[in-house]
C-alpha positions in Angstrom: 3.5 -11.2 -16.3 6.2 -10.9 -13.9 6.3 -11.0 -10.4 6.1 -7.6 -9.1 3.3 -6.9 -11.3 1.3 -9.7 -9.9 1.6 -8.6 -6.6 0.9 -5.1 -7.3 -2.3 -6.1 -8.8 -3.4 -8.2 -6.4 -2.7 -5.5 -3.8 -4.7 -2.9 -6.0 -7.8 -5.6 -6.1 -7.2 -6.2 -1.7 -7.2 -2.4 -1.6 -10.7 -1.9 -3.9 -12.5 -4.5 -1.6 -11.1 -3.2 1.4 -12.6 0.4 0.6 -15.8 -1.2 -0.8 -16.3 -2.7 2.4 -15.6 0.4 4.2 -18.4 2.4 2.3 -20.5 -0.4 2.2 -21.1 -2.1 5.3 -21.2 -0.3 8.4 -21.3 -3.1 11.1 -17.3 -3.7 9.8 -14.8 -2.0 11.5 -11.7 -2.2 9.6 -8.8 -0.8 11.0 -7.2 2.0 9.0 -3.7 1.0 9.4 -4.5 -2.5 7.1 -5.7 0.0 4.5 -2.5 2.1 4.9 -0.4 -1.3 4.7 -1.8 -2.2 1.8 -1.2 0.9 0.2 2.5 0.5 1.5 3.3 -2.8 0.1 2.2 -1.7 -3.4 4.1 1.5 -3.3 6.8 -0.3 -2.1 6.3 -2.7 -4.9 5.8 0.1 -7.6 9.1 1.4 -6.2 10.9 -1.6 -6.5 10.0 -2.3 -10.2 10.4 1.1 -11.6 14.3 0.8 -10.0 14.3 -2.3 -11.9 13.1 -0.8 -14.8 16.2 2.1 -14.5 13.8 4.8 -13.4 15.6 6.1 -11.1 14.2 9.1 -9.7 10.8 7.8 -9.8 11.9 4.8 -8.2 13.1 7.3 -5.7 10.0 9.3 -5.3 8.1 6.0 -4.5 10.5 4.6 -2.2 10.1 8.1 0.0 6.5 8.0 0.0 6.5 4.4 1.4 8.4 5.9 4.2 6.4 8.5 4.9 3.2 5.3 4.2 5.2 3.7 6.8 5.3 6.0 9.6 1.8 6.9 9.2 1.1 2.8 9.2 3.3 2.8 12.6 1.9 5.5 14.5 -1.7 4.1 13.8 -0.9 0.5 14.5 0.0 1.9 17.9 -3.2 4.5 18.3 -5.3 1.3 17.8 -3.4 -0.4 20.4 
């Protein structure tokens, strides 16, 4: 496997547990901007390999909805502080 597809994967599993957690137990509070990180790496990620992969306009299309991800991960991170 390469790289990027590692990653991804481990980001997917990271993401699972962190929404299992959220349903699951109450007494955590996780902050919503890790979730939305998360998600941003590994659409950043899928981005990444599918440019690599000469896909472009889907490499495209996942590169602008990590900077949409972004902004939402930014205005959050400073709601929460």
């Amino acid at each position: 496997m390469k790289t990027l597809e590692k990653t991804r994967y481990i980001l997917a599993v990271i993401g699972i547990c962190l929404g299992f957690i959220n349903f699951f137990i109450d007494n955590i509070q996780i902050p919503y901007f890790i979730i939305l990180l998360v998600l941003l790496l590994m659409v950043s990620l899928m981005g990444v390999e599918e440019f690599k992969n000469k896909k472009v306009k889907s490499g495209y299309f996942y590169i602008v909805a990590a900077i949409i991800i972004s902004l939402a991960v930014i205005k959050d991170l400073f709601i929460y502080m």
